[in-house]
Every structure is written in structure tokens, then in C-alpha cells.
C-alpha positions in Angstrom: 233.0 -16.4 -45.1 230.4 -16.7 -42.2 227.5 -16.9 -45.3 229.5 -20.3 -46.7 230.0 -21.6 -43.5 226.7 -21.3 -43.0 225.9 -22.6 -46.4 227.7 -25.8 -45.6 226.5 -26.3 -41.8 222.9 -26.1 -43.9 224.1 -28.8 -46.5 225.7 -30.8 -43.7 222.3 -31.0 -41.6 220.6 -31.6 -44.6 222.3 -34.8 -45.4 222.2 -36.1 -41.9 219.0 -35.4 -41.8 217.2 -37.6 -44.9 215.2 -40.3 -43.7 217.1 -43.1 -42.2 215.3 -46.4 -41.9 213.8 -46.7 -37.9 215.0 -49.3 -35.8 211.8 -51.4 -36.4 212.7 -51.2 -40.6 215.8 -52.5 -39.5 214.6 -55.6 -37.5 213.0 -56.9 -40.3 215.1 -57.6 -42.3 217.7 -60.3 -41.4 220.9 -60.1 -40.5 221.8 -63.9 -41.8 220.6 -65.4 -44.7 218.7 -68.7 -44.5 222.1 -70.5 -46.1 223.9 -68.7 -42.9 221.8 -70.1 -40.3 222.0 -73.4 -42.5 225.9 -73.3 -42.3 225.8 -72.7 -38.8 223.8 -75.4 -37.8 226.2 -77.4 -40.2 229.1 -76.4 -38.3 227.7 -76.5 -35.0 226.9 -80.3 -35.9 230.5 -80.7 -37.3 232.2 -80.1 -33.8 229.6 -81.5 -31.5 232.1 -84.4 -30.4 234.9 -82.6 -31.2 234.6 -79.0 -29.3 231.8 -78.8 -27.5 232.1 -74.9 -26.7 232.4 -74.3 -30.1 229.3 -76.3 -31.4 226.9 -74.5 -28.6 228.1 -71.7 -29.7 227.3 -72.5 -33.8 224.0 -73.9 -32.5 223.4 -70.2 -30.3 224.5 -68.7 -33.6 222.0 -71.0 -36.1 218.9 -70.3 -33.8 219.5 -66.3 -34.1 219.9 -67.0 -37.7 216.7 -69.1 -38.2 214.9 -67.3 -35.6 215.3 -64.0 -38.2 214.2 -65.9 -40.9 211.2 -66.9 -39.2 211.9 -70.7 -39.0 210.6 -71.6 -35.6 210.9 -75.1 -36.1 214.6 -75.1 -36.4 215.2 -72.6 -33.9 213.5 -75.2 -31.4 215.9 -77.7 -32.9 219.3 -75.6 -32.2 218.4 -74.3 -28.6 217.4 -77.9 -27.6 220.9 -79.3 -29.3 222.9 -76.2 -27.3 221.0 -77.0 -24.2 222.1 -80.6 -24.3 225.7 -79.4 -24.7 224.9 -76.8 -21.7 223.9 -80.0 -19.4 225.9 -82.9 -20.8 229.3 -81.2 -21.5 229.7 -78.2 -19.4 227.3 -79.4 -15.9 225.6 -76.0 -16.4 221.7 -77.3 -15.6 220.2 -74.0 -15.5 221.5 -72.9 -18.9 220.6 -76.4 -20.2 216.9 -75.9 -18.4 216.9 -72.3 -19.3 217.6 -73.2 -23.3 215.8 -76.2 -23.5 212.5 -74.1 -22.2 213.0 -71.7 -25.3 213.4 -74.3 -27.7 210.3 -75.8 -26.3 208.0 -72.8 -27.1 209.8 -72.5 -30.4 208.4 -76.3 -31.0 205.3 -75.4 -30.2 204.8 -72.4 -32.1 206.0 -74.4 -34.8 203.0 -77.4 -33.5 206.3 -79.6 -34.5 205.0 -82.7 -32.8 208.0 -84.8 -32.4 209.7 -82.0 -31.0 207.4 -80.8 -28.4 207.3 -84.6 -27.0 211.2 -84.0 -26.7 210.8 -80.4 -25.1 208.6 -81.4 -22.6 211.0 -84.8 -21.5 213.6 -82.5 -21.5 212.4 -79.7 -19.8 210.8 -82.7 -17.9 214.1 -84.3 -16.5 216.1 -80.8 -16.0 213.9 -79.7 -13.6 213.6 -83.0 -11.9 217.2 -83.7 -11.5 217.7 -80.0 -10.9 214.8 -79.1 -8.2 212.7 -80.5 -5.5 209.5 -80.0 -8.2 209.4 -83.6 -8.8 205.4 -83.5 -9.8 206.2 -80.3 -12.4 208.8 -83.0 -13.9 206.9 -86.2 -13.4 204.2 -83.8 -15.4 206.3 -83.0 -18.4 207.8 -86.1 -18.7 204.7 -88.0 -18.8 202.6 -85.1 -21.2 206.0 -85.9 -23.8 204.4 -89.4 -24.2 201.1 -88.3 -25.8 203.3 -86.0 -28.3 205.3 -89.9 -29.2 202.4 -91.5 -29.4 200.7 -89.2 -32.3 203.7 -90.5 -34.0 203.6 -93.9 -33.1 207.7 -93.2 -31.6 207.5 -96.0 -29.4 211.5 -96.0 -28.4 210.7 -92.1 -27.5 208.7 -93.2 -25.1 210.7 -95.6 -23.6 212.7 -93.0 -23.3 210.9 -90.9 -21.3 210.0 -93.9 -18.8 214.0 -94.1 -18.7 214.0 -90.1 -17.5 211.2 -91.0 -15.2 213.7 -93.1 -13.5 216.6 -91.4 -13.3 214.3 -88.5 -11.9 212.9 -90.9 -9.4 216.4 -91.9 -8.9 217.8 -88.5 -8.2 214.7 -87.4 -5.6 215.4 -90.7 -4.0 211.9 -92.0 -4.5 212.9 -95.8 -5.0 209.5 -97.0 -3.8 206.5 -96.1 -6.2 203.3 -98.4 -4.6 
């Protein structure tokens, strides 16, 4: 009896023991297919105006997706979409700051011009209506107008002289001679 207890402990140990694929084996390969990350973003744009909470958390969703299919572009594109939600729906500035940052280095890995000009007005205005670093957002801001320029977007950079103002605005610098 102790031989074929034995016998199966052996066989048990042997099976547990095969080669299992290491964590690293198992972060490549994705967890959502490109049509998931796709269907996400879908969604996320589905319920923008109708449930905010929901569509930040389709657009969190879609950026994990795209970010494991390696489409830095559109990962850029979701965070700064959720980060909007983050500032514009539920007041939460940091979040909104803190997302919008991502989705700015996602833009420029990408070199996705249009979108680094909006990462950097973005990021731009957060931290000015969010901190006392009015030159860091006055900085931003102002770099976002040579992205719009390379593509001749000049209501973009109307745009960002609108931020300018409402930064101005906020750090109640009203006189600018």
C-alpha cells in the first residue's frame, strides 16, 4: 500500500511539475483581442453623454486592451477621452491630470502628431488650473501649437489660446503687458 501511495505522490509531482509557461510567456500574449479593445472603445463612446462612469470605465478598459496589442496610438486616444471624463464629469483634476499625462507619452511614442499637440494643451491647462505652475502650463500649452501647426489645425490652436486664458483666468493674471 505504502509502494502505490508512493507510486501516485510520484505521478502526482510529476504532473504538477511539466513546464508551465513563466509569467513573462504569459504577458505576451494578450488578454483582449484587437476587436475587444475595439468594442470597448465602441461602448465607452456609446455612453459618453449618457453614463459617464460607465464610458471612463470602457475607455480604462479599451486602453488595457490596445495597450496589449501594442497600439499606442489608441491607447493615447482612450486615456485622454477617460481623463476628460475624470475632469469634466466627476471634478477629479488629478485623475484627469494624472490620465491625460499617460495618454500623452502613449501619443508620443506613437509620434501621433495631432495628438501630442492635444496632450500637451491638456496636460497644459490641468496643471494650470490645478497648481501654482503657471510657466510649466503656459509651456505646454504654447509647445501644443507647433504640434497644430505641422498640420495646419488652425481651430486647434485657437484653442489652446482659449486654455491660455482660462489658465490666465484661474491664476488671476488679467494683466499680460
Amino acid at each position: 500500500m505504502t509502494r502505490f501511495f508512493l507510486f501516485l505522490l510520484s505521478v502526482f509531482m510529476f504532473v504538477e511539475c511539466k513546464k508551465q509557461p513563466t509569467s513573462e510567456e504569459k504577458i505576451k500574449e494578450p488578454i483582449y483581442s484587437l476587436q475587444e479593445a475595439f468594442n470597448f472603445q465602441y461602448e465607452a463612446m456609446e455612453y459618453f453623454n449618457k453614463d459617464a462612469r460607465r464610458s471612463a470605465t470602457m475607455f480604462l478598459k479599451a486602453a488595457e486592451a490596445y495597450k496589449q496589442n501594442g497600439m499606442k496610438k489608441d491607447v493615447g486616444i482612450c486615456l485622454s477621452n477617460a481623463a476628460h471624463l475624470y475632469e469634466e464629469q466627476f471634478a477629479n483634476i488629478d485623475s484627469a491630470l494624472l490620465l491625460a499625462q499617460q495618454g500623452l507619452e502613449y501619443s508620443i511614442a506613437a509620434n501621433d502628431t495631432l495628438n501630442k499637440g492635444h496632450g500637451y494643451r491638456y496636460t497644459g491647462f490641468l496643471i494650470g488650473i490645478s497648481s501654482n505652475n503657471i510657466d510649466e502650463a503656459i509651456s505646454r500649452i504654447e509647445k501644443s501649437k507647433e504640434f497644430y501647426s505641422l498640420r495646419s489645425f488652425d481651430d486647434a490652436i485657437a484653442v489652446s489660446d482659449y486654455d491660455l486664458a482660462r489658465v490666465y483666468y484661474k491664476q488671476k493674471q488679467y494683466d499680460l503687458s
